[in-house]
C-alpha positions as CSV (number, residue, x, y, z in Angstrom):
1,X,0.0,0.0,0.0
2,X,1.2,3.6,-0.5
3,X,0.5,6.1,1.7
4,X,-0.6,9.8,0.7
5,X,-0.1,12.8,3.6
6,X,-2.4,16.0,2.8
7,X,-0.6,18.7,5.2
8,X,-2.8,22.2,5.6
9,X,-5.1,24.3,7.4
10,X,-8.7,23.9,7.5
11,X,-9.6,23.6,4.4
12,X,-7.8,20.5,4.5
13,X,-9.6,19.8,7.9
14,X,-13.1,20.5,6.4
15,X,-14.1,23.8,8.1
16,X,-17.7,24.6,6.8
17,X,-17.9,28.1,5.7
18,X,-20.1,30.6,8.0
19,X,-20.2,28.6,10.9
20,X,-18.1,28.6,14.5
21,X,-16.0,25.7,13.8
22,X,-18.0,22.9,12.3
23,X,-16.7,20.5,9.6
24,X,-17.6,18.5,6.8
25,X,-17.6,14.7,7.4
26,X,-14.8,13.0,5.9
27,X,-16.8,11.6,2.9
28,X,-16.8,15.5,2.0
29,X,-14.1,17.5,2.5
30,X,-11.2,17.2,0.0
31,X,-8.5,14.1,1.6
32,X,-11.4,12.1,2.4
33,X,-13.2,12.6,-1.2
34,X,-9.4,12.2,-2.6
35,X,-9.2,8.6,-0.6
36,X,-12.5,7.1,-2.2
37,X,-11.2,8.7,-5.8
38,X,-7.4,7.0,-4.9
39,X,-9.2,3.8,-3.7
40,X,-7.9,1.3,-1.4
41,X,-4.2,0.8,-2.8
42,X,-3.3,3.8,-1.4
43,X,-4.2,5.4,2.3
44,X,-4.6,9.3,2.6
45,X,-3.3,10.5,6.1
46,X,-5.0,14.2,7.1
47,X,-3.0,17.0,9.0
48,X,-5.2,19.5,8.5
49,X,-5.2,22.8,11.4
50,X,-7.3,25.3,12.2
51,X,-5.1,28.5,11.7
52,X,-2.0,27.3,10.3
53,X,0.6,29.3,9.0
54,X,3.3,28.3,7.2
55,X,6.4,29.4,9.2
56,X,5.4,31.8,11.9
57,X,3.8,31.8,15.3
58,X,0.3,33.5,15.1
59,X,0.5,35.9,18.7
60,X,-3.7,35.0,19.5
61,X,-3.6,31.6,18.3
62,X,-0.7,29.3,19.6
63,X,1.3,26.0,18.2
64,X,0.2,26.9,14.4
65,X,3.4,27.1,13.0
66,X,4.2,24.3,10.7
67,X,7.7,24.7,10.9
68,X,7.7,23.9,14.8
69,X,5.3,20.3,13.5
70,X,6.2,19.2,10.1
71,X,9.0,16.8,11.6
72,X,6.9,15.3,14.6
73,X,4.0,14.8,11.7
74,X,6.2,13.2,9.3
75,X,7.7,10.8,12.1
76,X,4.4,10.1,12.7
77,X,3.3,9.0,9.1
78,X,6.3,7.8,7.5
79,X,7.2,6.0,5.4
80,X,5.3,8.2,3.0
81,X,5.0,8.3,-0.9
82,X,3.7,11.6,-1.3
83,X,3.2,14.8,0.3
84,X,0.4,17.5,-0.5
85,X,1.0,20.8,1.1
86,X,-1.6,23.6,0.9
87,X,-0.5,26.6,3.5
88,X,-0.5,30.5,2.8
89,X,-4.2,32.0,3.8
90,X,-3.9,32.2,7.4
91,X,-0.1,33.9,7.0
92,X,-2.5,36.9,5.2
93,X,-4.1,37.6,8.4
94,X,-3.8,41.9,8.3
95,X,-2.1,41.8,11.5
96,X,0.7,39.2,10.8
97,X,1.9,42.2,7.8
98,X,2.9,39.6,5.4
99,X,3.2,39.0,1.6
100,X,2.5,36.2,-0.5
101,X,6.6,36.2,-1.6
102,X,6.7,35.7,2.5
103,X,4.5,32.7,2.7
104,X,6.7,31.2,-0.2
105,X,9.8,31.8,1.6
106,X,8.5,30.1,4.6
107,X,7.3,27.5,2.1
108,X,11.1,26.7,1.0
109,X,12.2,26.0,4.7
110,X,9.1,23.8,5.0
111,X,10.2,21.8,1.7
112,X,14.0,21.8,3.0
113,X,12.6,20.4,6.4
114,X,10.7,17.9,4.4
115,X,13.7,16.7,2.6
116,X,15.9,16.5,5.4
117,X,14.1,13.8,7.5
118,X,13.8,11.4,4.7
119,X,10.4,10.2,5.7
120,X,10.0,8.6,2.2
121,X,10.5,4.6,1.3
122,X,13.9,3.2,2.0
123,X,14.7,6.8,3.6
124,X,14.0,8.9,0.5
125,X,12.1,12.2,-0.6
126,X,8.6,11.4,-1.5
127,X,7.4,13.2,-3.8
128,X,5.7,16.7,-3.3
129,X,2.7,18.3,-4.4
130,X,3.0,22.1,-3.5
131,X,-0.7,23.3,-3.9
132,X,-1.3,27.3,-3.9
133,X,-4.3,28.0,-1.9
134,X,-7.6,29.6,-3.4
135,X,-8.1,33.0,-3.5
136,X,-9.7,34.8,-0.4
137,X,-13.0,36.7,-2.3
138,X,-15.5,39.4,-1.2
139,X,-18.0,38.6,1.5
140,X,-20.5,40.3,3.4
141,X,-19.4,38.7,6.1
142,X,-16.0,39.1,6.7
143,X,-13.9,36.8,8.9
144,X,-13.8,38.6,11.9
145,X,-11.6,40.9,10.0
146,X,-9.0,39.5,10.4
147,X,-8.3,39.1,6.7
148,X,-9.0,42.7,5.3
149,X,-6.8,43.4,2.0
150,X,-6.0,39.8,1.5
151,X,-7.8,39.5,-1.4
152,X,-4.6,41.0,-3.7
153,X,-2.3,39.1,-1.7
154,X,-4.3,36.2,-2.2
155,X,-3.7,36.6,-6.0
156,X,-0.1,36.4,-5.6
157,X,0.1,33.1,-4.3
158,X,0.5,31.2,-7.6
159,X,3.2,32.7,-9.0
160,X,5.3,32.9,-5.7
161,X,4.6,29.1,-4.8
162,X,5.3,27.8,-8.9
163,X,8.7,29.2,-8.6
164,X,9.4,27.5,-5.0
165,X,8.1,24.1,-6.6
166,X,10.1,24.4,-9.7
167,X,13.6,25.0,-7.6
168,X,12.6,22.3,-5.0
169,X,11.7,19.8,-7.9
170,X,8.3,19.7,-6.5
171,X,5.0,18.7,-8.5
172,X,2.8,22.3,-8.7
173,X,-0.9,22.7,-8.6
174,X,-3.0,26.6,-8.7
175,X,-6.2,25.5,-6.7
176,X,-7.6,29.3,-7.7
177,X,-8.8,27.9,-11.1
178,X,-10.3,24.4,-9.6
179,X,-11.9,25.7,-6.7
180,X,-13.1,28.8,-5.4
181,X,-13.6,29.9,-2.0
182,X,-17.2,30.7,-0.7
183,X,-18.9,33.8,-0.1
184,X,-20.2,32.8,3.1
185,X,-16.6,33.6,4.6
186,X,-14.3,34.6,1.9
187,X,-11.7,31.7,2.7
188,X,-13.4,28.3,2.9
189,X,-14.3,25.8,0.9
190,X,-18.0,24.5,0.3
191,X,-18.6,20.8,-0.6
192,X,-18.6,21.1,-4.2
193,X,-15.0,22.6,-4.3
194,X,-14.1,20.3,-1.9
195,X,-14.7,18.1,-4.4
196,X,-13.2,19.8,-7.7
197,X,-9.6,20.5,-5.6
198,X,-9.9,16.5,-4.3
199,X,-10.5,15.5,-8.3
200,X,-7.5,17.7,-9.3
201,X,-5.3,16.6,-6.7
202,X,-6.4,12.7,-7.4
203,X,-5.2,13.0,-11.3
204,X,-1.9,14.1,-9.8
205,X,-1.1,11.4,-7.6
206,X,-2.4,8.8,-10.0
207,X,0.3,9.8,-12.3
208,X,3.0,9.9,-9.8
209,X,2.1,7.4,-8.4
210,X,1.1,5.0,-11.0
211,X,-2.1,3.7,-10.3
212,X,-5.4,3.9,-11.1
């Protein structure tokens, strides 16, 4: 059996747009919809967080930071085939100050963490699926705030993360295009694009993988 690890924040965990913390079984929200597309030759692992940031310590929410878990996750799951990161929306939070070229930086160390603990098969690299998070959109009810003038930062993500990927020799993937976020909140995921970004991601490993 291989074994898939999808690494992110709560879209990865299933965080239901609009509401206090609720979350979409795990026959809907994108690893679990990406397991029954995979089927059972390969086992998808979640570490999905509310609130994490890629590489810094948010001051009102503590132990985010993936930096400070990725190894203690990774000793956890391995040996692993494949990785599929998706960080970078929380890092826009207006009183964290930071860019999208930031969350890409922070994004490197992650992938030079990943590659030093040799959590892949016979002590290797697994491979790496670096996904670029949706866009952050208009809402009428914003996010506590917290994520005022994201939106443009939010657009920057793709272009910053493709050019980590390609000097890491990582796979790339924009989820802008496959899945947007929902009004309801500006940066969550509804069901249905939990399902488009699971169906994108599924072609990917497929191929790297070779199965299916």
């Amino acid at each position: 059996m291989k074994h898939v690890l999808c690494f992110g924040d709560s879209n990865t965990w299933g965080y239901i747009p609009g509401t206090e913390g609720e979350r979409f079984s795990f026959e809907e929200r994108f690893p679990g919809i990406l397991q029954g597309r995979l089927g059972a030759g390969i086992r998808v692992h979640e570490e999905g967080l509310n609130g994490r940031m890629t590489g810094w310590d948010d001051p009102h929410t503590p132990d985010r930071n993936a930096l400070k878990q990725i190894e203690a996750v990774l000793e956890t799951h391995r040996p692993l085939d494949m990785i599929v990161v998706m960080l970078g929306t929380n890092d826009l939070k207006r009183f964290m100050g930071l860019e999208a070229v930031d969350c890409a930086l922070a994004l490197d160390v992650l992938i030079e963490r990943i590659e030093a603990a040799r959590c892949g098969s016979s002590g290797g690299r697994p491979a790496l699926l670096v996904v670029s998070p949706p866009h952050v959109v208009e809402t009428p009810t914003p996010f506590g705030r917290k994520f005022d003038g994201a939106i443009p930062k939010s657009h920057a993500f793709a272009a910053a993360y493709a050019e980590i990927a390609a000097q890491r020799n990582c796979l790339f993937l924009d989820a802008a295009p496959v899945a947007r976020t929902s009004a309801r909140d500006g940066i969550h995921l509804e069901k249905e694009a939990h399902r488009q970004l699971a169906e994108a991601v599924a072609g990917i490993v497929k191929k790297t993988l070779g199965v299916g």
